[in-house]
N, CA, C and O of each residue as an XYZ file, in Angstrom:
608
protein
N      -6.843      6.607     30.891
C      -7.320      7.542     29.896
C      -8.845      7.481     29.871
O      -9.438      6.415     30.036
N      -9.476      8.648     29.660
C     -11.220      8.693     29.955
C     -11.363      8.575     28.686
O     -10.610      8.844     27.750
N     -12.561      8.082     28.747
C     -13.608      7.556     27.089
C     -12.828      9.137     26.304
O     -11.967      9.357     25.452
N     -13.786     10.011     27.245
C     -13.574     11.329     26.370
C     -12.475     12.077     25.143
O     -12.464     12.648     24.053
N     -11.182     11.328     26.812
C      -9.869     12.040     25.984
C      -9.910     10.818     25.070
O      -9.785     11.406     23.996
N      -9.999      9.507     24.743
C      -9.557      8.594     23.545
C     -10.442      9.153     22.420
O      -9.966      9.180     21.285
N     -11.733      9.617     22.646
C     -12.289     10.325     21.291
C     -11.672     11.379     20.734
O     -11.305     11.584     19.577
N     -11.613     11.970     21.639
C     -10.804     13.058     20.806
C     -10.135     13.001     20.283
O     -10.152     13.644     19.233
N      -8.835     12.039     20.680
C      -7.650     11.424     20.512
C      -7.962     10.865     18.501
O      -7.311     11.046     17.471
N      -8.994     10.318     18.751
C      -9.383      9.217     17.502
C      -9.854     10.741     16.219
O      -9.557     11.104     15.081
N     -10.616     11.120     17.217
C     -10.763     12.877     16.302
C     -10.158     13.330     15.593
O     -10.447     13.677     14.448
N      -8.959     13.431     16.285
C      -7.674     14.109     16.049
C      -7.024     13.668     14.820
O      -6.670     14.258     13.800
N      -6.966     12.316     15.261
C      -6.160     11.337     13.914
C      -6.995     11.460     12.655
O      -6.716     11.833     11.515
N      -7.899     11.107     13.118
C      -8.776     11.411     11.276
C      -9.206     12.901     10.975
O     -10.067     13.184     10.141
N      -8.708     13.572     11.529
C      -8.916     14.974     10.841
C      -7.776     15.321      9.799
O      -6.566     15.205      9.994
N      -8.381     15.754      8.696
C      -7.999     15.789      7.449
C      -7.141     14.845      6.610
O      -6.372     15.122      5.689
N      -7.469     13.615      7.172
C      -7.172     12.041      6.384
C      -8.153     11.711      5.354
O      -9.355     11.744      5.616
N      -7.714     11.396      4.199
C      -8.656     10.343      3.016
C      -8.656      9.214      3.154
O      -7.554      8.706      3.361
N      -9.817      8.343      3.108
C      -9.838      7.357      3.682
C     -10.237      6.364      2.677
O     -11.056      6.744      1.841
N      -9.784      5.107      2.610
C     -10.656      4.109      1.521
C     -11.181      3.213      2.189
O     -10.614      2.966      3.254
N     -12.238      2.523      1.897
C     -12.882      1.403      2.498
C     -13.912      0.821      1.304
O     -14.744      1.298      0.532
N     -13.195     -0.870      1.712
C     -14.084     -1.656      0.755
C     -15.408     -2.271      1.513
O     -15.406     -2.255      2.744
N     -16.493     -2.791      0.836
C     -17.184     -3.116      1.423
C     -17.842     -2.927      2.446
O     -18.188     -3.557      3.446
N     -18.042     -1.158      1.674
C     -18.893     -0.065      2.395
C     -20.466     -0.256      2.090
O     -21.187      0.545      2.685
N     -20.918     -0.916      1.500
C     -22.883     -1.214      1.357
C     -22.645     -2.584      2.169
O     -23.744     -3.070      2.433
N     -21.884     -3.151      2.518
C     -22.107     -4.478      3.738
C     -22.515     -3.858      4.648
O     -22.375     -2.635      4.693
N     -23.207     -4.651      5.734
C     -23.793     -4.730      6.854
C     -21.974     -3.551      7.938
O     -22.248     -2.512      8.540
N     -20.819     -3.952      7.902
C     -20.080     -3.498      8.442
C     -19.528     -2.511      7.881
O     -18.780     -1.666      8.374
N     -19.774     -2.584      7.198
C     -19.521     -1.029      5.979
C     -20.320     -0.234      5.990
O     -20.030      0.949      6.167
N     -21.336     -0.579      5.838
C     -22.366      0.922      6.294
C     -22.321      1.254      7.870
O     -22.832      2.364      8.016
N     -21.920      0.738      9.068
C     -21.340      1.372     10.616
C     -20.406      1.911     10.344
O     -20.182      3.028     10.808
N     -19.405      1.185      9.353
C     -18.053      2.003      9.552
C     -18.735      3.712      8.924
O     -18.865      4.731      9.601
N     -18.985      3.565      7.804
C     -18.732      4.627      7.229
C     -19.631      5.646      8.346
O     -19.094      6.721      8.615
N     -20.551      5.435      8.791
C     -21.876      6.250      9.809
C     -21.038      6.740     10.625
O     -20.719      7.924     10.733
N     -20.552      5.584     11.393
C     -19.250      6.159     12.752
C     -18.311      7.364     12.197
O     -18.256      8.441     12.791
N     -17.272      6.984     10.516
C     -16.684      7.794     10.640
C     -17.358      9.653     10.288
O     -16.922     10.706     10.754
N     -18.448      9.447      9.379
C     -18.466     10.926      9.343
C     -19.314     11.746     10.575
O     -19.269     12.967     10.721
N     -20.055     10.858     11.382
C     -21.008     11.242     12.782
C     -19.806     11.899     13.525
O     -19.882     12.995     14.080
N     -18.597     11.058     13.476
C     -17.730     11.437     14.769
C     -16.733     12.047     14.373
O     -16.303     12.872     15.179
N     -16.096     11.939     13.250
C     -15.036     12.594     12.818
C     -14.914     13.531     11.299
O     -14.388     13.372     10.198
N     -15.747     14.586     11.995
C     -16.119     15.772     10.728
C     -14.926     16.703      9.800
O     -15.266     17.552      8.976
N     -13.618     16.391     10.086
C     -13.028     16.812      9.760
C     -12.090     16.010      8.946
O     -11.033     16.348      8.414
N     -12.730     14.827      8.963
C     -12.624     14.119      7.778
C     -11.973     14.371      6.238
O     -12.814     14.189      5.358
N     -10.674     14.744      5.761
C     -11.058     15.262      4.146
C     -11.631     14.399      3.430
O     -12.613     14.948      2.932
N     -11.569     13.515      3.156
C     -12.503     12.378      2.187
C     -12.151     11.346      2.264
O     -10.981     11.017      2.455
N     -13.823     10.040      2.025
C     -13.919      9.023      1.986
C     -14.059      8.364      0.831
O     -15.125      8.686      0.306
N     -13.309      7.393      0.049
C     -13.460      6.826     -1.074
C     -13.785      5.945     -0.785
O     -13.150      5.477      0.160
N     -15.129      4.945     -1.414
C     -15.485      3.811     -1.233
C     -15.425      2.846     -3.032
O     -15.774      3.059     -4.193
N     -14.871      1.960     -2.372
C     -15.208      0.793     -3.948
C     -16.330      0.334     -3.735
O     -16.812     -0.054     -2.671
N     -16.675      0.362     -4.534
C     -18.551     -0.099     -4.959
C     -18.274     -0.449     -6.192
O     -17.567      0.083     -7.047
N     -19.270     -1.945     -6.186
C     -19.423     -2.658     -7.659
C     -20.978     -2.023     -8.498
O     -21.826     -1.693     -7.669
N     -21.349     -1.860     -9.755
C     -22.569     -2.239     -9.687
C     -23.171     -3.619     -9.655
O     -22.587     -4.590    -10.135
N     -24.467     -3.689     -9.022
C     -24.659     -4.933     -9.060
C     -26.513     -4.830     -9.242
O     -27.142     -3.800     -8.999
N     -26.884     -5.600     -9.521
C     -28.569     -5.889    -10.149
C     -29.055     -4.912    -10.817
O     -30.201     -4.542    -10.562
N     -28.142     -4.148    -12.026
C     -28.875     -3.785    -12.733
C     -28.779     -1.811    -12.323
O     -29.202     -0.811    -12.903
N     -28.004     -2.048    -11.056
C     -28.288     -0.492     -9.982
C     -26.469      0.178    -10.336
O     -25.541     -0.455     -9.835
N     -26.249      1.065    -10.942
C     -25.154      1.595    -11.447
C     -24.630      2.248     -9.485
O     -25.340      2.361     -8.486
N     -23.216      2.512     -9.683
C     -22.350      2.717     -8.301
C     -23.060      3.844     -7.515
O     -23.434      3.975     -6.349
N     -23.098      4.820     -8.949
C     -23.331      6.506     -7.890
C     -24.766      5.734     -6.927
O     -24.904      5.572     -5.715
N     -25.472      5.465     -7.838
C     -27.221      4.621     -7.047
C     -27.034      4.102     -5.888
O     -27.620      4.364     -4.838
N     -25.934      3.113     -6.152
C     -25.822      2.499     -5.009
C     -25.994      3.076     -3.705
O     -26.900      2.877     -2.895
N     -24.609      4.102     -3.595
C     -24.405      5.244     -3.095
C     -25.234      5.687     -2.615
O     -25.410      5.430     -1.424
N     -26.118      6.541     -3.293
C     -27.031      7.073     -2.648
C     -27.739      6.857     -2.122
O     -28.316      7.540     -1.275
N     -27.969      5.545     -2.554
C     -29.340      4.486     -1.479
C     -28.329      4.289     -0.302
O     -28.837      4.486      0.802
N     -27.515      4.076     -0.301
C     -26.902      3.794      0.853
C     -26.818      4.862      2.091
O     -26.897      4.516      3.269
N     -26.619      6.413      1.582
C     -26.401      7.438      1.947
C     -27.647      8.151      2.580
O     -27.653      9.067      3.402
N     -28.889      7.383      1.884
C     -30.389      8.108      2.485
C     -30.803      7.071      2.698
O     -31.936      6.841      2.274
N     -30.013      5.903      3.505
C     -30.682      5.116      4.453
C     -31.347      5.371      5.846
O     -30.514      5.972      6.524
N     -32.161      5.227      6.351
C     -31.875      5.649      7.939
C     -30.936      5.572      8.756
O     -30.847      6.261      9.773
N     -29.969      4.537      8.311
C     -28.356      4.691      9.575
C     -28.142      5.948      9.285
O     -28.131      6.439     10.414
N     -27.890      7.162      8.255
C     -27.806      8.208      8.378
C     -28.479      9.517      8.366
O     -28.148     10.545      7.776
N     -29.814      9.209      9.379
C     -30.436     10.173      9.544
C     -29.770     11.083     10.353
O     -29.753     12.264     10.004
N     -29.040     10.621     11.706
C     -28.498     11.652     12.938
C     -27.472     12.621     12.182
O     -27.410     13.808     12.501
N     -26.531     11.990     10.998
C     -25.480     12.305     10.159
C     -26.207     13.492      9.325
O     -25.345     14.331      9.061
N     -26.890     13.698      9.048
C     -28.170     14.157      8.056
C     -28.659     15.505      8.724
O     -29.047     16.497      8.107
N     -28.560     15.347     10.242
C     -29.243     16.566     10.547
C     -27.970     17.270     11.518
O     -27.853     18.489     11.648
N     -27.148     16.366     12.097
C     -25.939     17.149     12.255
C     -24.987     18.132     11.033
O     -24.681     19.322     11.113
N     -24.674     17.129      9.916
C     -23.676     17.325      8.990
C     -24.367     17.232      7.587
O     -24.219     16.264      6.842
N     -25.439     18.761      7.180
C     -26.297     18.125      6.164
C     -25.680     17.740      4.888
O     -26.334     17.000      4.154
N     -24.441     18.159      4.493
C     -23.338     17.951      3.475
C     -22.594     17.137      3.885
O     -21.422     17.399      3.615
N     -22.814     15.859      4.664
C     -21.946     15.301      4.693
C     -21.990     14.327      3.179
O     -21.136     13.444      3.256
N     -22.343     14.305      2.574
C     -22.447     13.545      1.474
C     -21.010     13.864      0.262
O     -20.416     13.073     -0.472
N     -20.884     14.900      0.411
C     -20.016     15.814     -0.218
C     -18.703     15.165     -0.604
O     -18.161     15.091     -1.707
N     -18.253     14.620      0.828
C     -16.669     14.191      1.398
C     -16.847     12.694      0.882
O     -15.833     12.012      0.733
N     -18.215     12.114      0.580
C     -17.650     11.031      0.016
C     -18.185     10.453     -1.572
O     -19.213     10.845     -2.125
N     -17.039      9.244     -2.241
C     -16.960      9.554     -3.290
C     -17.155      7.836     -3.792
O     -16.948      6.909     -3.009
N     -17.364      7.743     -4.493
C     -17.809      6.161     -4.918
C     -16.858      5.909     -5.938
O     -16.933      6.689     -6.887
N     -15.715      4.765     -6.023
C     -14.800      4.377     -6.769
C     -15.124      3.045     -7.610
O     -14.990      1.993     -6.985
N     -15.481      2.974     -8.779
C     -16.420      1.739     -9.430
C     -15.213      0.635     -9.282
O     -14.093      0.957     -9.679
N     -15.395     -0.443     -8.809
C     -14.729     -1.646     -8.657
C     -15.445     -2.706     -8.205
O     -16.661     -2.694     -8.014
N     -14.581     -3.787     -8.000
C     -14.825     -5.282     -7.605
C     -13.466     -6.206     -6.733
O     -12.401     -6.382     -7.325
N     -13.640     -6.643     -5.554
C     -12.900     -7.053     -5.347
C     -12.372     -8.293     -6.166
O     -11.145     -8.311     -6.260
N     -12.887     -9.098     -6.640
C     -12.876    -10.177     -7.317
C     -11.674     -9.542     -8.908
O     -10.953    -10.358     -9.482
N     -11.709     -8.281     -9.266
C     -11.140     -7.907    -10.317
C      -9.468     -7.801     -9.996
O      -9.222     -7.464     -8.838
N      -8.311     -8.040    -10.856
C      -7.025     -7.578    -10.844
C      -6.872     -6.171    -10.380
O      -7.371     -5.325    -11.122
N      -6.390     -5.833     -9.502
C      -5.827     -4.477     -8.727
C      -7.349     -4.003     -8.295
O      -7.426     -2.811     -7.995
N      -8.724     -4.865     -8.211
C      -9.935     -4.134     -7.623
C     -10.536     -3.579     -9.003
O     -11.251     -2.596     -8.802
N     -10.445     -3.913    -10.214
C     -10.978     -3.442    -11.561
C     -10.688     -1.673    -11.298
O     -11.104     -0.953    -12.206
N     -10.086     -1.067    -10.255
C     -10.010      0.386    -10.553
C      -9.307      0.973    -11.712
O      -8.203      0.667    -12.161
N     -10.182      1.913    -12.134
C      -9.551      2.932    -13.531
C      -8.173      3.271    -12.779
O      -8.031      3.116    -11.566
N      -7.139      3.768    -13.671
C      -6.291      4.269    -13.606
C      -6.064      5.379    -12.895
O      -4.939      5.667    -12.488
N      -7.425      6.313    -12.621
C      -7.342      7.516    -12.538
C      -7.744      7.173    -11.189
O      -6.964      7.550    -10.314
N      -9.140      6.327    -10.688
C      -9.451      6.136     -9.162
C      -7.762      5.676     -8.351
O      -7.192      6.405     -7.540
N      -7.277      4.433     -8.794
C      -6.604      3.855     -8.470
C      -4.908      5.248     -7.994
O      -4.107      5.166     -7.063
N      -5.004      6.264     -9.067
C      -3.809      7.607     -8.812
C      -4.525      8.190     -7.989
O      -3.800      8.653     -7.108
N      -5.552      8.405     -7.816
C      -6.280      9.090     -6.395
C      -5.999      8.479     -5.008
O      -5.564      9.307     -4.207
N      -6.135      7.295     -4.560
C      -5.942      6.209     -3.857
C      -4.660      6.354     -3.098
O      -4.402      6.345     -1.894
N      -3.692      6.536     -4.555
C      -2.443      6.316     -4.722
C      -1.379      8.028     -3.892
O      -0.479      8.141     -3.061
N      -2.074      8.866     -4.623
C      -1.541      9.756     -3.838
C      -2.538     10.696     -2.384
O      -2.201     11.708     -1.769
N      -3.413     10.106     -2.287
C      -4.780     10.955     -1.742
C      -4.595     10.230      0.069
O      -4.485     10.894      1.100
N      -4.615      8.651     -0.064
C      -5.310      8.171      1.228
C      -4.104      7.892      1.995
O      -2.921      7.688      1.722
N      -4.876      7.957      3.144
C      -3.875      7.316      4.627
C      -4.668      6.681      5.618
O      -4.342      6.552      6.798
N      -5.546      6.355      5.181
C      -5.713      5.338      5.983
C      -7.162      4.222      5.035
O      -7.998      4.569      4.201
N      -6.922      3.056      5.584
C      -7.155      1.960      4.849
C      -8.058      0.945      5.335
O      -7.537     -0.049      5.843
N      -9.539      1.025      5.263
C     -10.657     -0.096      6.052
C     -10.896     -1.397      4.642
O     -11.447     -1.040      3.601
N     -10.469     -2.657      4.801
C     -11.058     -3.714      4.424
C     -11.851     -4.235      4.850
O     -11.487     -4.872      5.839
N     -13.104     -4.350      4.566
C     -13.906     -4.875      5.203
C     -15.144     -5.638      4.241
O     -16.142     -6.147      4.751
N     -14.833     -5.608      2.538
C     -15.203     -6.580      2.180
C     -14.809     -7.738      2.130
O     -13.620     -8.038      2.238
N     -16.097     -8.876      1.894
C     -16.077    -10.468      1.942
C     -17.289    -11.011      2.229
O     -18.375    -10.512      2.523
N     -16.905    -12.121      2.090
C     -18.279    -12.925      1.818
C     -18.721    -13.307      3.245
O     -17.719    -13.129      3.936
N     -19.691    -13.728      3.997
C     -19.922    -14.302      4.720
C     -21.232    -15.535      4.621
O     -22.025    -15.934      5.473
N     -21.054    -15.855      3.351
C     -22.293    -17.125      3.162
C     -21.288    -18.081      3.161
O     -20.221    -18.035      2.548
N     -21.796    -19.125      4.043
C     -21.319    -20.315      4.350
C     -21.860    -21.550      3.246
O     -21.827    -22.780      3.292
N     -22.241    -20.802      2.493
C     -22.635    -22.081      1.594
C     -21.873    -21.635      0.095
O     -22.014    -22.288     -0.939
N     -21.231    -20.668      0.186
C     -20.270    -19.866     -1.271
C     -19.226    -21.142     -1.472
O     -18.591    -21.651     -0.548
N     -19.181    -21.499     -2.663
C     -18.069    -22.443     -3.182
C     -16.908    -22.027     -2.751
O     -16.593    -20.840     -2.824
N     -16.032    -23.060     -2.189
C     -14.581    -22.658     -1.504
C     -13.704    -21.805     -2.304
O     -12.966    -20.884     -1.954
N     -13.936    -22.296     -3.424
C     -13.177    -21.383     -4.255
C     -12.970    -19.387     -4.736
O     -12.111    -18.527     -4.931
N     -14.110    -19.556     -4.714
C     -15.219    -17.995     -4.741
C     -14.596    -17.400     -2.847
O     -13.927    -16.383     -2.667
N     -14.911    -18.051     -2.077
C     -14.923    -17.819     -0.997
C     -13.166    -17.604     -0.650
O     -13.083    -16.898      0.355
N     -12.438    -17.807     -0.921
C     -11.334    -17.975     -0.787
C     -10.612    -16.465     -1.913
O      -9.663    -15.765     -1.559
N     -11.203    -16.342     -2.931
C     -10.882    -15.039     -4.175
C     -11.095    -14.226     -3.048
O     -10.131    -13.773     -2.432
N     -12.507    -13.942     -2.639
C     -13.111    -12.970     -2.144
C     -12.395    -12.578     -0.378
O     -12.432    -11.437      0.082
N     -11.795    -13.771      0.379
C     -11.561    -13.434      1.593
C     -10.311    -13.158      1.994
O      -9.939    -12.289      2.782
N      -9.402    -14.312      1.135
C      -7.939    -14.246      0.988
C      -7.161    -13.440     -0.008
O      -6.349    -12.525      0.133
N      -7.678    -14.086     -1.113
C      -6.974    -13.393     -2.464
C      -7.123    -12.058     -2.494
O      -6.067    -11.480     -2.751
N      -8.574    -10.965     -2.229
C      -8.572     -9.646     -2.074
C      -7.054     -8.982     -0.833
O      -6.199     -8.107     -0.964
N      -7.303     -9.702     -0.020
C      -5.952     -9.121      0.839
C      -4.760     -8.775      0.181
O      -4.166     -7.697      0.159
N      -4.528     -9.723     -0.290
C      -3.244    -10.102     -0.698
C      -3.032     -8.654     -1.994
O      -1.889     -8.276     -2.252
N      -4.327     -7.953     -2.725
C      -4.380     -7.520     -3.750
C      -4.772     -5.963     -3.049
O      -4.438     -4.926     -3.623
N      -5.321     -5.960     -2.093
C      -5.246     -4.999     -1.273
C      -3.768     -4.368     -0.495
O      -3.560     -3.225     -0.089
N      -2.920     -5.506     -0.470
C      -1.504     -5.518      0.010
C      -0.737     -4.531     -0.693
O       0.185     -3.782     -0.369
N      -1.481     -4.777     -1.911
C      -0.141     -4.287     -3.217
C      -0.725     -3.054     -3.499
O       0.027     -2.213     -3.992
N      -2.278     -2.643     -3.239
C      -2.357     -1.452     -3.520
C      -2.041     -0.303     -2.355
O      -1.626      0.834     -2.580
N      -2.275     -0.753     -1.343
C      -1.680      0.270     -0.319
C       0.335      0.109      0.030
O       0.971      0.610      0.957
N       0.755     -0.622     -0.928
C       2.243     -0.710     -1.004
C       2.571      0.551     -1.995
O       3.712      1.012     -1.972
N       1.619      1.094     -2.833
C       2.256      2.267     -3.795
C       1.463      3.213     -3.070
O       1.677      4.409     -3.265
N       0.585      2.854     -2.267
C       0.086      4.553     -1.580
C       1.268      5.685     -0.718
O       1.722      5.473      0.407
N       1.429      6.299     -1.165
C       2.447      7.362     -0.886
C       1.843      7.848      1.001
O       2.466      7.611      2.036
N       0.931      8.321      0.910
C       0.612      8.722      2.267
C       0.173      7.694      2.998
O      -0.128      8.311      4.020
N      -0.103      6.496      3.240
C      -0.459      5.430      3.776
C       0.029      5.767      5.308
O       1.197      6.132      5.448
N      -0.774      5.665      6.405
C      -0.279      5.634      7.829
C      -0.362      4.501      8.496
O       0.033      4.440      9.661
């Protein structure tokens, strides 16, 4: 199979999928999200959990994240790409991800497909903390894509 046809291939699949992904302002969270709307424009929407944190409320976050330079090429290809995605206030550290009721029924009937990719990576985080955040989120991530209706 040529590079070509597997893109397309990958194209294909995420066209008109909602997508969730945690630990979209990490270092691997901001590629993921770049990759998916650069390459796959037909995208229906991306929900990201975002905490606030120092004082900087979610939508902020967001947007700093969104008019970073990783998405300049995104920016002048797809100038709305901003549109398709949506900031879901949470915490992994919280019961079910601290999501409202209402993010969490979006989630619930909206997505099919599913990026984890928050966690800690400081090697000096108390085992305990480190263990909520790497293990325990899975496990809580488990249960929320167990009631997602469209899940692929």
């Amino acid at each position: 199979m040529s590079a070509s046809t597997e893109a397309s291939a990958i194209i294909e699949y995420f066209k008109r999928k909602s997508i969730f992904i945690t630990g979209a302002t990490g270092f691997i969270g901001k590629q993921l999200v770049e990759k998916l709307v650069r390459s796959c424009p037909d995208i229906e929407h991306i929900y990201l959990l975002v905490r606030p944190k120092r004082g900087h409320a979610v939508k902020d976050r967001v947007k700093e994240l969104l008019s970073s330079p990783l998405f300049n090429t995104v920016r002048e290809m797809y100038p709305n790409f901003d549109e398709k995605i949506s900031a879901l206030q949470g915490d992994i550290l919280d019961p079910n991800f601290g999501l409202s009721p209402a993010d969490e029924n979006i989630l619930i009937e909206q997505c099919q497909v599913v990026f984890h990719s928050a966690a800690t990576v400081r090697f000096q985080e108390p085992l305990r903390l480190a263990i909520q955040m790497n293990v325990a989120s899975v496990k809580k991530l488990l249960a929320l894509c167990h009631k997602m209706k469209k899940l692929q």
